[in-house]
C-alpha positions as CSV (number, residue, x, y, z in Angstrom):
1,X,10.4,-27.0,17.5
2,X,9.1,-25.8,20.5
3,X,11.9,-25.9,22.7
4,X,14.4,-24.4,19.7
5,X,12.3,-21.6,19.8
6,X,12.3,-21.0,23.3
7,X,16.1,-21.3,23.8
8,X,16.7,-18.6,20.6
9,X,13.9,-16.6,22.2
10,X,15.9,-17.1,25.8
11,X,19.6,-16.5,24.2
12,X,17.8,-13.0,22.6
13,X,17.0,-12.1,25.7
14,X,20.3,-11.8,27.4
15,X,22.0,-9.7,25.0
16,X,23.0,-6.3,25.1
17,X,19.7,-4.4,23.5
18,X,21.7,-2.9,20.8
19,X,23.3,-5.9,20.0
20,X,19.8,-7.7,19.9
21,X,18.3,-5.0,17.7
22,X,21.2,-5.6,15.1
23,X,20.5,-9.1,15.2
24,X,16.8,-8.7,14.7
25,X,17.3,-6.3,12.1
26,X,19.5,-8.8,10.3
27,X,17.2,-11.9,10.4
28,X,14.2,-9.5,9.4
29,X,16.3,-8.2,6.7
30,X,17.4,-11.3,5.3
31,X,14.0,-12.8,5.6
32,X,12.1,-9.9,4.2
33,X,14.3,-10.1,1.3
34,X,14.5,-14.0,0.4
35,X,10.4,-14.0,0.6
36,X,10.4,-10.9,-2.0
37,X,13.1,-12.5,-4.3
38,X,10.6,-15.9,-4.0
39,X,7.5,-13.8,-5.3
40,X,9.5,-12.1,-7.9
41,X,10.8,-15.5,-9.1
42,X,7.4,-17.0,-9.0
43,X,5.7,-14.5,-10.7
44,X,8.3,-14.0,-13.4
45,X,8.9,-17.9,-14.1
46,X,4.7,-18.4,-14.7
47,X,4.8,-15.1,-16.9
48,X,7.4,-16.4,-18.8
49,X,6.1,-19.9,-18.9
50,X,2.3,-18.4,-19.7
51,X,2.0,-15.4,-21.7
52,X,5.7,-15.2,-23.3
53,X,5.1,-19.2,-24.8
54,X,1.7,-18.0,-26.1
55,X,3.1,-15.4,-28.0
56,X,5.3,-17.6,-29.4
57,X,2.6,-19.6,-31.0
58,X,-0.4,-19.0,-34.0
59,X,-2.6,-16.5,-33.6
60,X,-5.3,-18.8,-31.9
61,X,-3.6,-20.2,-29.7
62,X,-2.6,-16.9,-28.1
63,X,-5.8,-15.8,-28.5
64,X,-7.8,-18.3,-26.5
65,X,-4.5,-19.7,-24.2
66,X,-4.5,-16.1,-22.9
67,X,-7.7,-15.5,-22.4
68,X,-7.6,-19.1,-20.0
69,X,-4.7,-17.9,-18.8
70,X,-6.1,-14.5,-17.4
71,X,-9.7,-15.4,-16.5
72,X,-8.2,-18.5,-14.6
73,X,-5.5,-16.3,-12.8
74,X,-8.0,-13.9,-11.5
75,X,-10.6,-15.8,-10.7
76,X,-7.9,-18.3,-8.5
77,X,-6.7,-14.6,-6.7
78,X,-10.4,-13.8,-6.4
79,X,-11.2,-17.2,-4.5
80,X,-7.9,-17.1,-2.2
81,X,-8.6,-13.7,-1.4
82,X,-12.2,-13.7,-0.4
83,X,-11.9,-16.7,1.2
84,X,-9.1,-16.5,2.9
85,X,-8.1,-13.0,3.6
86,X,-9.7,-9.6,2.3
87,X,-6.4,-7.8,3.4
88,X,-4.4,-9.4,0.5
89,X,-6.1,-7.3,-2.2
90,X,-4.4,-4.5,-4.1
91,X,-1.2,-3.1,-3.3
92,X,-0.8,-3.9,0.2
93,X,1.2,-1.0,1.5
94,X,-1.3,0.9,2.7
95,X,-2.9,-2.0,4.8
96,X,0.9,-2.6,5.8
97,X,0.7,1.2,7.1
98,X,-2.2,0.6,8.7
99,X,-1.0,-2.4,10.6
100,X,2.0,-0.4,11.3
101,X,0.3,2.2,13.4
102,X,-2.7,0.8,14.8
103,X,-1.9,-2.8,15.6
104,X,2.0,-2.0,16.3
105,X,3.1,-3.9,13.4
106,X,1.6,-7.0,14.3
107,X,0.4,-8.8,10.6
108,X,-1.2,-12.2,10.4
109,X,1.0,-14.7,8.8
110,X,-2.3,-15.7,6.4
111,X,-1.3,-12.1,4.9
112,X,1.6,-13.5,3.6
113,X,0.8,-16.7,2.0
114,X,-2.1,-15.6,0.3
115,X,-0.2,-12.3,-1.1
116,X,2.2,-14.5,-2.2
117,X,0.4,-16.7,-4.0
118,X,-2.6,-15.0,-5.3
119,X,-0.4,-11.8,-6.3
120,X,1.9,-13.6,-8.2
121,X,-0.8,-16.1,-10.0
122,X,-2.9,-12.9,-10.8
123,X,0.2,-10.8,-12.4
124,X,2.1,-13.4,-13.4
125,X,-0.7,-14.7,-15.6
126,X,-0.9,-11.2,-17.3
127,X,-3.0,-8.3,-15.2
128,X,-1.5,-5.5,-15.3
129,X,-0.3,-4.4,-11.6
130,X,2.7,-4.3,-10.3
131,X,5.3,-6.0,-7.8
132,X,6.4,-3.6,-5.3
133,X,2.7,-3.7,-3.4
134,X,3.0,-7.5,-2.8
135,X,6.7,-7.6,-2.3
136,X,6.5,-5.0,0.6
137,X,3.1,-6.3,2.5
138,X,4.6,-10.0,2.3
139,X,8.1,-8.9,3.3
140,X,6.7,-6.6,6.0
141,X,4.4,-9.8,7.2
142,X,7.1,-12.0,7.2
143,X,9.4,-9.7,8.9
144,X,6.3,-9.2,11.6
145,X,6.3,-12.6,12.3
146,X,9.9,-13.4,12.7
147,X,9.6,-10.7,15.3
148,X,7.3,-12.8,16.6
149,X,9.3,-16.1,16.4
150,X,11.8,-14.3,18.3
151,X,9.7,-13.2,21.3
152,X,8.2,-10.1,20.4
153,X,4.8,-9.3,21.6
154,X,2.0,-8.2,19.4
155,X,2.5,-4.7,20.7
156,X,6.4,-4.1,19.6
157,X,6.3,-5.4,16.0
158,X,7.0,-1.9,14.1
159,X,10.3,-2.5,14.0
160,X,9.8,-5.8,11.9
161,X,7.2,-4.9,9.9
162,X,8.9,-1.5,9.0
163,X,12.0,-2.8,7.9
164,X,10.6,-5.9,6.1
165,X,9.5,-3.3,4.3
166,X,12.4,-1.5,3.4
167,X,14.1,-4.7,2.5
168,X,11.2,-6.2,0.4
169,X,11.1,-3.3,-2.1
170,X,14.7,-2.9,-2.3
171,X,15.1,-6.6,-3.2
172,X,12.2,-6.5,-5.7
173,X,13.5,-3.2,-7.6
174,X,17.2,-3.5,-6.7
175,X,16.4,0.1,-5.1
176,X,18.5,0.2,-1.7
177,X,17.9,3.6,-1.1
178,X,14.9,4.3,-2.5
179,X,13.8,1.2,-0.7
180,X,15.2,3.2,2.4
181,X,13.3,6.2,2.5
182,X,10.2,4.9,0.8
183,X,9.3,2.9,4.0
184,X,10.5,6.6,5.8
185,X,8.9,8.7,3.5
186,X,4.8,6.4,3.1
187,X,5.4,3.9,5.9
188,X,6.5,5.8,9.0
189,X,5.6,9.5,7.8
190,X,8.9,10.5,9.1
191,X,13.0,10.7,7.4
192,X,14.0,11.1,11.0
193,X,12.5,8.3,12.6
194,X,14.5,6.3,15.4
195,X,13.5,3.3,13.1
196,X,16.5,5.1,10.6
197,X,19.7,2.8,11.3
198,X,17.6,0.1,11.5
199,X,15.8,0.8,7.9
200,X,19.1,1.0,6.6
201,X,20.7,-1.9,7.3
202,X,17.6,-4.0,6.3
203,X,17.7,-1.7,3.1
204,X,20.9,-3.1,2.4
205,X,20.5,-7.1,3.7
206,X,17.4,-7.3,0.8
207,X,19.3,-5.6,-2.1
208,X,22.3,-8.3,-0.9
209,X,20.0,-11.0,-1.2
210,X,18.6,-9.7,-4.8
211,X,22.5,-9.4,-5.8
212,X,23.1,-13.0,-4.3
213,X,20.4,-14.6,-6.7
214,X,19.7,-12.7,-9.2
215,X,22.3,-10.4,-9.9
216,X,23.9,-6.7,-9.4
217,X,22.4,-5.5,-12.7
218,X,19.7,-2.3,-12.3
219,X,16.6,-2.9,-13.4
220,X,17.2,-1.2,-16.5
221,X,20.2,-1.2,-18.8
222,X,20.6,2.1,-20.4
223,X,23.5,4.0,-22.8
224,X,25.9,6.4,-21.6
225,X,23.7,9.3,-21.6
226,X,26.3,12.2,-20.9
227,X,25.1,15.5,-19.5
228,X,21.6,16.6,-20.9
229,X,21.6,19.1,-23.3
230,X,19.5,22.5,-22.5
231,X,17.0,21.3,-25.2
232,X,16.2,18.6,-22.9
233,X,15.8,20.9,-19.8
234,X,13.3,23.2,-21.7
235,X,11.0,19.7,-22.3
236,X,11.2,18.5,-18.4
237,X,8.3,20.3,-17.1
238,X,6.1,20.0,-19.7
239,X,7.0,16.3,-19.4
240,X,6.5,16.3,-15.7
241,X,3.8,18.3,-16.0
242,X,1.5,15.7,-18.2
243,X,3.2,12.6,-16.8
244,X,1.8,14.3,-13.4
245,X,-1.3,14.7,-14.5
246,X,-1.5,11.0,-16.1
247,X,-0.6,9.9,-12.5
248,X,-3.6,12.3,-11.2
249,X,-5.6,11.1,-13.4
250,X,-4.6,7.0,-12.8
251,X,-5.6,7.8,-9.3
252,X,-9.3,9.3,-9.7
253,X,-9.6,6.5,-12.1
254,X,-8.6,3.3,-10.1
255,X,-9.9,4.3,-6.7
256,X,-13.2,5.7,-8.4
257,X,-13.8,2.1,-9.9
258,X,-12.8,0.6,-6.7
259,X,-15.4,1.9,-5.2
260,X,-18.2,1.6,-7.6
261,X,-17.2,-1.9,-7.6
262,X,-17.3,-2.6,-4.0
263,X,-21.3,-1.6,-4.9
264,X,-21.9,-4.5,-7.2
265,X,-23.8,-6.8,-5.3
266,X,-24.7,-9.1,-7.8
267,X,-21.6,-9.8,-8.6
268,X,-20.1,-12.3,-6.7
269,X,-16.8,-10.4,-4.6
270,X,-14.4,-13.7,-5.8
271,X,-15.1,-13.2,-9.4
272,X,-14.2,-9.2,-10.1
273,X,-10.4,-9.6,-10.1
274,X,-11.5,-11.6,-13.3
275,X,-13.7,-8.9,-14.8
276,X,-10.4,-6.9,-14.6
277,X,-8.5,-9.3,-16.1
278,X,-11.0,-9.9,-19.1
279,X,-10.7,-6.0,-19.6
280,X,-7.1,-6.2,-19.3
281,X,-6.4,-8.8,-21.7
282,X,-9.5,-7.6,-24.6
283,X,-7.3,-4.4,-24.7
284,X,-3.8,-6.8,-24.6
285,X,-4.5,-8.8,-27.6
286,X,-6.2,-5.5,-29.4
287,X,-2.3,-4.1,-29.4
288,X,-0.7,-7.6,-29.5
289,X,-2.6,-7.7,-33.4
290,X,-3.0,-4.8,-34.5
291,X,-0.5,-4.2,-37.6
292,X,1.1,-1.2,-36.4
293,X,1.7,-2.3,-33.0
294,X,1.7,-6.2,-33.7
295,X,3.7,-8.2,-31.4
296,X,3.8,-5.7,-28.5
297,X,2.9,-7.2,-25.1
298,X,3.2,-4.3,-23.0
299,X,-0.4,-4.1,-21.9
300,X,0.0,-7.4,-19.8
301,X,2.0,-7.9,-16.3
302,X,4.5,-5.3,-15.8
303,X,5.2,-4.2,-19.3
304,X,8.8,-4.3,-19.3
305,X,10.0,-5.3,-21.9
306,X,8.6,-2.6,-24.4
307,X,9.2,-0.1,-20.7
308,X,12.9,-1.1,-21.8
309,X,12.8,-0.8,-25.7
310,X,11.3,3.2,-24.9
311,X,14.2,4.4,-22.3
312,X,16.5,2.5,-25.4
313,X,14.5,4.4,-27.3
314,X,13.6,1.6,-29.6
315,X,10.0,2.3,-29.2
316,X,7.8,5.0,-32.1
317,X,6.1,7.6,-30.3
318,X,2.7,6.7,-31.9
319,X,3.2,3.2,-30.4
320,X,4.3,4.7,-27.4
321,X,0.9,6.6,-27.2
322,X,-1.3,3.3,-27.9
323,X,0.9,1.5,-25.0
324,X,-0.3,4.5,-22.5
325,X,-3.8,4.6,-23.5
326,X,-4.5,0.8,-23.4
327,X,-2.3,0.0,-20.5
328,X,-3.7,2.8,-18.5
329,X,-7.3,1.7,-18.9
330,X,-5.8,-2.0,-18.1
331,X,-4.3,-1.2,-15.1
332,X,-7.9,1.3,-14.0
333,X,-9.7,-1.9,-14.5
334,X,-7.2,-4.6,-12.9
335,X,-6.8,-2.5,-9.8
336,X,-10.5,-1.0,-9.4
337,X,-12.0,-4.4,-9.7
338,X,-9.9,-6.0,-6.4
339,X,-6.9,-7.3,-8.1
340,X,-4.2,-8.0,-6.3
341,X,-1.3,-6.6,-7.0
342,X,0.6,-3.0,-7.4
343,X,1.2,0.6,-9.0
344,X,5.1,1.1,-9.3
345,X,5.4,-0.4,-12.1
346,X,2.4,0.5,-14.2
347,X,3.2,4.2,-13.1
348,X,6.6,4.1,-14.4
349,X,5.6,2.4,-17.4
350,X,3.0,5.2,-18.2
351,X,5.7,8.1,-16.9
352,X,8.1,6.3,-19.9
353,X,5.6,6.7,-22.2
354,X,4.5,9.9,-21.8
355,X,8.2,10.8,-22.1
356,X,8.5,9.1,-25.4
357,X,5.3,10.5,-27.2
358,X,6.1,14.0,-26.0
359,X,9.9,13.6,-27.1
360,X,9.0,11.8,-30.4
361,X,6.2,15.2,-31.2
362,X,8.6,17.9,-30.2
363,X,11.3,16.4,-32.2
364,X,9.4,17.5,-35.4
365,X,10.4,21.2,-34.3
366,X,13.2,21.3,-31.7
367,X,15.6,18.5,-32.7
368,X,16.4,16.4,-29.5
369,X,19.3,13.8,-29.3
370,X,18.8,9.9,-28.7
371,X,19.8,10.7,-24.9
372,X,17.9,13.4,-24.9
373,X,14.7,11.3,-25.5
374,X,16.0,8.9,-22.7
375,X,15.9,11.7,-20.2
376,X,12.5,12.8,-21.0
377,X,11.3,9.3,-20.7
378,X,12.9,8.7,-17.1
379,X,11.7,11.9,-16.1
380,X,7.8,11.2,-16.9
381,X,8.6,7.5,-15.0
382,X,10.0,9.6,-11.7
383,X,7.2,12.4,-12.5
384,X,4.3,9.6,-12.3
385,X,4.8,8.1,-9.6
386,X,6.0,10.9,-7.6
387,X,2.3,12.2,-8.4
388,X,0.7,9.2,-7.4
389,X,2.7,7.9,-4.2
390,X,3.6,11.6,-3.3
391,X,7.1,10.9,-2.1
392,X,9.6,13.0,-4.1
393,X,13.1,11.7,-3.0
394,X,11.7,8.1,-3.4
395,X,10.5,8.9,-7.0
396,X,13.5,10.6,-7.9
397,X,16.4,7.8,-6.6
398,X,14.1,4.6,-7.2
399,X,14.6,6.1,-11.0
400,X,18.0,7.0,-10.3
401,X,18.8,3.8,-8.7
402,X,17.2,1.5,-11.5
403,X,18.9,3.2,-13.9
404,X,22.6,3.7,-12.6
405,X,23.0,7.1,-14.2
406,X,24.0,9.9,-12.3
407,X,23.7,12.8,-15.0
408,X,20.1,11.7,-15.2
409,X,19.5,13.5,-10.9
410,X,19.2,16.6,-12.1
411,X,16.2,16.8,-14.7
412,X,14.5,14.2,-11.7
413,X,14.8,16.6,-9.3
414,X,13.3,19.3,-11.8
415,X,10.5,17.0,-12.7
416,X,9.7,16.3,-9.4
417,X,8.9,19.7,-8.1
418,X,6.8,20.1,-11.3
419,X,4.9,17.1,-10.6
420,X,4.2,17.3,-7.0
421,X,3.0,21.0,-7.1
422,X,0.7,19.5,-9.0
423,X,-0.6,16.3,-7.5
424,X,-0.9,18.6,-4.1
425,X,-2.8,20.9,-6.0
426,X,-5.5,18.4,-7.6
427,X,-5.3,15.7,-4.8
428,X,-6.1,15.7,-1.3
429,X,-3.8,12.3,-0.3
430,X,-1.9,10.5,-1.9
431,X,-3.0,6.8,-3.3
432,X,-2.3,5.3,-0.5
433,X,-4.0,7.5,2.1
434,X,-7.3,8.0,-0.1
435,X,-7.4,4.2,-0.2
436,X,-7.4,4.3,3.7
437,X,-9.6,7.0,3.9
438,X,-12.0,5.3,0.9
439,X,-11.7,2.4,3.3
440,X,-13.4,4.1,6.3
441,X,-9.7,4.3,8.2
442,X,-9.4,7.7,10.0
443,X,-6.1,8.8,8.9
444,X,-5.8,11.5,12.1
445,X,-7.2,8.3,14.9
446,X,-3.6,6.2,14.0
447,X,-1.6,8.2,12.7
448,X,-0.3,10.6,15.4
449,X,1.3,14.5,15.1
450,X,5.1,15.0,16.1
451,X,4.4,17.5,18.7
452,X,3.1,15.5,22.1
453,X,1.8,18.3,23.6
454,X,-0.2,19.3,20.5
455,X,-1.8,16.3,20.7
456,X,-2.6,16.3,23.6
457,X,-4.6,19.5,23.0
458,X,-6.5,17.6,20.1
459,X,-10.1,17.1,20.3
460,X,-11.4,14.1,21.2
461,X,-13.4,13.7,17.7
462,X,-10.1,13.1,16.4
463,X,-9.5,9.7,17.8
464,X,-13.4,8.7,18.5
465,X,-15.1,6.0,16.4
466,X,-17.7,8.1,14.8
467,X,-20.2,5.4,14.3
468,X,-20.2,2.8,17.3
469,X,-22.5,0.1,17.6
470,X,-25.7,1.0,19.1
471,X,-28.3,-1.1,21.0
472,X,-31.8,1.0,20.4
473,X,-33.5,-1.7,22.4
474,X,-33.7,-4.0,25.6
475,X,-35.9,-6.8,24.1
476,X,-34.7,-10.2,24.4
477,X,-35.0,-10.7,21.2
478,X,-33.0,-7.6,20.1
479,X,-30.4,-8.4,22.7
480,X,-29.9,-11.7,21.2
481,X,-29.4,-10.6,17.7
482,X,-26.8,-7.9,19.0
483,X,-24.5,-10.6,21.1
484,X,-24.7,-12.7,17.5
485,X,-23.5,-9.9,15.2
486,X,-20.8,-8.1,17.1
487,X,-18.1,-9.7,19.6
488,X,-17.7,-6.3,21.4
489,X,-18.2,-6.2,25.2
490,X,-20.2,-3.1,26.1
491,X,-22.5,-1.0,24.2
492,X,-24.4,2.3,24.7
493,X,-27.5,2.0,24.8
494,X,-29.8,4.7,23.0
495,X,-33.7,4.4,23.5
496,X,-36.0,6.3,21.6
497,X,-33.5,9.0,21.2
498,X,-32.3,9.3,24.8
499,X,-28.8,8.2,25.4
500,X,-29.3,5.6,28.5
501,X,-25.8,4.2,29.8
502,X,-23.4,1.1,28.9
503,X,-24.9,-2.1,28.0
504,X,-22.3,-4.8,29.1
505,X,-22.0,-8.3,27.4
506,X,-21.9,-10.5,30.8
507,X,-24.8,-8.9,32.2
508,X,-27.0,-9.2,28.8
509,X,-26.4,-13.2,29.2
510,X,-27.5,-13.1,32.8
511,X,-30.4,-10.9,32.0
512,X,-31.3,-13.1,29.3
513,X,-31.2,-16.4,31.4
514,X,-32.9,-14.7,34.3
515,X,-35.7,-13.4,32.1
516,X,-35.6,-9.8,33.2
517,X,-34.4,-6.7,31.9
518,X,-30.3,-5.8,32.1
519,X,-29.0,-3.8,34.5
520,X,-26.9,-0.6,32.5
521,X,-23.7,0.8,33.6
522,X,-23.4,4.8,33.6
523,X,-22.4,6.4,31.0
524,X,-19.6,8.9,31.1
525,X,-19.9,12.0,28.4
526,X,-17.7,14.5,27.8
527,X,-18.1,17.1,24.3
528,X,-16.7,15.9,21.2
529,X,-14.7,19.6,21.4
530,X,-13.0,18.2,24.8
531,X,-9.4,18.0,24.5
532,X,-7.2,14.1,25.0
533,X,-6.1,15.9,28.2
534,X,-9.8,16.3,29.5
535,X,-10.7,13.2,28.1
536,X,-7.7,11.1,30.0
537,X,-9.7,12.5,32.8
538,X,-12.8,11.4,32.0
539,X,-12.0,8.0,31.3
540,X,-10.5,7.8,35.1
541,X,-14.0,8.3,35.9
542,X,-15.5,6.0,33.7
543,X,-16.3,2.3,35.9
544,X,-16.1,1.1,31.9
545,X,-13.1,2.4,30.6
546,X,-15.2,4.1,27.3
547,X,-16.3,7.9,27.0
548,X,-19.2,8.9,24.7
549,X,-19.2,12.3,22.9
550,X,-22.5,14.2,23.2
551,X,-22.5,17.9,21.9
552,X,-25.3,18.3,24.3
553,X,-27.5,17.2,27.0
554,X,-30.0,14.9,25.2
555,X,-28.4,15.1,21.7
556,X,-27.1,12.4,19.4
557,X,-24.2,10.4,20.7
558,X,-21.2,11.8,18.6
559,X,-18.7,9.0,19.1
560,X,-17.0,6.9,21.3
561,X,-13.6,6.7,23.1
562,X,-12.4,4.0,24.6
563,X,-9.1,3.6,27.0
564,X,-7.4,1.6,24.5
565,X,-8.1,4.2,21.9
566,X,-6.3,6.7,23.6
567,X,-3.4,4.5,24.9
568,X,-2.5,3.0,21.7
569,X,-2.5,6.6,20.2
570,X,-0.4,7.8,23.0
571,X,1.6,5.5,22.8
572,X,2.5,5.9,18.9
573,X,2.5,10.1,19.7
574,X,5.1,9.5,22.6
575,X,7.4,7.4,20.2
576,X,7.4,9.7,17.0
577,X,8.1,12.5,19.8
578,X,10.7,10.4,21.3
579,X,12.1,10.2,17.6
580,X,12.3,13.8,16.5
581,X,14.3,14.8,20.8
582,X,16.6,11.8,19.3
């Protein structure tokens, strides 16, 4: 196996670059979108097999076969994750974004055997989260580490992970191009990335391997619709408007719980995908037997079959409003509590309903026509997640795409103005950003401005580590228990409030075997108002290749900046410069 791989890594090699980078592309592309069509399969046949059966049978049996079925599911994600890899939980596409920029698309494979199987275990079994997460951070792994494979080093893996990307969520929604500018729009930060061509073709490899083995067919089949009437262009905004602020709200919600229950410390980390799931499925077998809305499973997994009974608008609008309510507080709890698993599809699924309840009231005093209400529900499914995800031309053609109507474009693109005016106005980030920032990333360190120069005059608080690891004492004893927590290989050393120089790892061991006290290397400062120029400067000086920020002489040590810091950022600056001259 070996030698195979060094032969294909050899024959790479010698080809033309362009011709190697439309070979890569391909193999990513094809890869990407065979391991997203796998988790798609595999979540859909246990779903099917599980929850669908159930239904099928007496009351008690569904009752306490789901219930197995759900607590069992999350608490096997829970394990796998925790124990395996913390990185799997959720969606996935921010930590993909993160990997993207600050480790140059490099992604351990362990991402993408655990995502597979714990995110299609925990939603096929019934939580309520959606595919696109997991099918874009496994195809984006698998796509890293084919790059890999083929002799890529850790440091030039963007292009893999970016278009394993693309191809994974157009292979799990069928979505070509919204698959496309997605991974341009969230993923990159940029529609005219250098990454484009490449994006593309990969865009279109995965939607061939979805058309190869599962079929051409959009995601949803509706009627011929027609143009809209003007009715139905006087109800878009107010459609967009509250689908919008569902979307808002969906966000406050699941991120708010997420972090309240990161805090539980009693509660063992492995076991709160389950408490989600419990919530998820008390509120799933509430509407399942409940007269009115008996039979109904749209609370559990993706939803879509009563998703598809509302755009054929085969689905009351009082119904409608008890699917929103119950399947947003599902989806809150399954996502806040560690789940593993996505918000496309729970998004759209509340945007639809929204649509229906609001077309079903208004219909009592503006008479609306059958495709009429179909509009008003696709435009609260693009409105939603455009809020949430806070990437317009995505939101409008993955609708557009999943449906196969044209005449539908125009209300979209209406209800999309409507609803991001809106999410800018109440939200600071999107979801996937405020889950970065709510994880302690530093969205200004990794991901880098357009304008070279202009970074260049940044200051150098924007790419520090705010809270570096301190040693506040010299004693062998202290020094010991530092070396056993942290791997790093230099410290500063801070002693009674005076900031005292660079505490290096080799010379704490010889200090300790030698009985004395360690020897510190100087410390270079520079403000934390410096500019990256100044500071490239500075770090020339430095014998340690690190630069602290102190305000002022004997103050509190501000951050720290390290050569690799700056190169890694320069590095990613110069390429999305390189990008926009191209």
């Amino acid at each position: 196996m070996f030698s195979v791989t060094s032969a294909l890594r050899s024959w790479l090699l010698r080809l033309p670059k362009q011709t190697r980078t439309i070979l890569l592309t391909t193999i990513y592309g094809l890869g990407a979108g065979l391991a997203a069509v796998a988790f798609q399969a595999a979540m859909s046949q246990l779903y099917q097999e599980g929850l669908v059966k159930l239904a099928k049978q007496s009351g008690t049996v569904f009752l306490l076969g789901s219930l197995a079925l759900m607590l069992g599911g999350g608490l096997v994600a829970g394990w796998l994750m925790n124990s395996f890899c913390r990185e799997a939980a959720g969606s996935g596409i921010p930590q993909l974004k993160a990997a993207f920029w600050k480790d140059f698309g490099h992604v351990p494979f362990r991402v993408a055997w655990v995502k597979f199987i714990a995110g299609a275990i925990q939603i096929g079994t019934g939580s309520s989260l959606g595919r696109e997460g997991p099918s874009v951070q496994l195809a984006g792994t698998v796509a890293s580490n084919l790059a890999g494979l083929a002799g890529e080093p850790k440091q030039k893996r963007r292009q893999g992970a970016a278009t394993g990307a693309a191809a994974g969520l157009a292979a799990a929604f069928n979505t070509p191009l919204a698959a496309v500018t997605f991974a341009l729009e969230e993923i990159i930060g940029d529609l005219n990335s250098r990454l484009l061509g490449s994006i593309l073709l990969a865009g279109m490899l995965g939607a061939l391997v979805t058309h190869g083995l599962l079929g051409p067919q959009p995601a949803f089949q509706l009627e011929p619709l027609g143009e809209p009437q003007w009715r139905s262009y006087l109800i878009v905004p107010l459609v967009a408007a509250v689908a919008g602020l569902v979307g808002v709200a969906f966000q406050r919600g699941a991120l708010g719980l997420r972090a309240l229950s990161q805090r539980w410390k009693p509660i063992p980390p492995w076991t709160r995908p389950a408490i989600g799931a419990l919530i998820c499925w008390a509120l799933g077998v509430a509407v399942f037997f409940h007269g009115h809305t008996r039979g109904h499973l749209g609370v559990f997994g993706l939803g879509y079959g009563d998703l598809t009974d509302a755009l054929a608008g085969k689905l009351a609008w009082d119904i409608a409003a008890v699917l929103l309510f119950t399947k947003f507080i599902a989806t809150v709890s399954c996502y806040g509590t560690g789940g593993c698993g996505g918000i496309f599809s729970p998004n759209l699924f509340f945007g639809a309903m929204v649509g229906v309840c609001l077309s079903g009231l208004v219909n009592h005093v503006l008479p609306l026509a059958a495709g009429d209400k179909a509009v008003l529900a696709v435009v609260g499914m693009s409105a939603t997640l455009g809020a949430v995800v806070r990437a317009p031309v995505t939101s409008v053609l993955i609708v557009f795409e999943m449906t196969h109507e044209f005449a539908l474009v125009p209300p979209l693109m209406l209800g999309a103005l409507v609803s991001q005016a809106l999410s800018r106005r109440l939200l600071r980030h999107n979801f996937y950003d405020a889950l970065l920032e709510q994880d302690g990333h530093d969205l200004d360190r990794f991901v880098p401005p357009r304008d070279l120069r202009a970074w260049q005059e940044q200051p150098a608080s924007a790419l520090a580590n705010r809270n570096p690891v301190i040693a506040d004492s010299l004693k062998p004893e202290a020094l010991e228990r530092l070396m056993e927590a942290y791997p790093y290989q230099r410290f500063p050393v801070v002693e009674a409030g005076a900031l005292r120089g660079f505490l290096e790892r080799a010379e704490v061991r010889a200090a300790l075997k030698e009985k004395r006290e360690p020897r510190l290397a100087e410390a270079v400062l520079c403000s934390a108002t410096a500019s990256l120029r100044e500071v490239q400067e500075r770090l020339m000086e430095s014998p340690t290749g690190m630069v602290l920020l102190q305000n002022w002489p004997s103050g509190p040590v501000e951050g720290l900046l390290t050569l690799h810091d700056l190169l890694r950022a320069e590095m990613a600056a110069a390429e999305r410069a390189g990008d926009d001259a191209g």
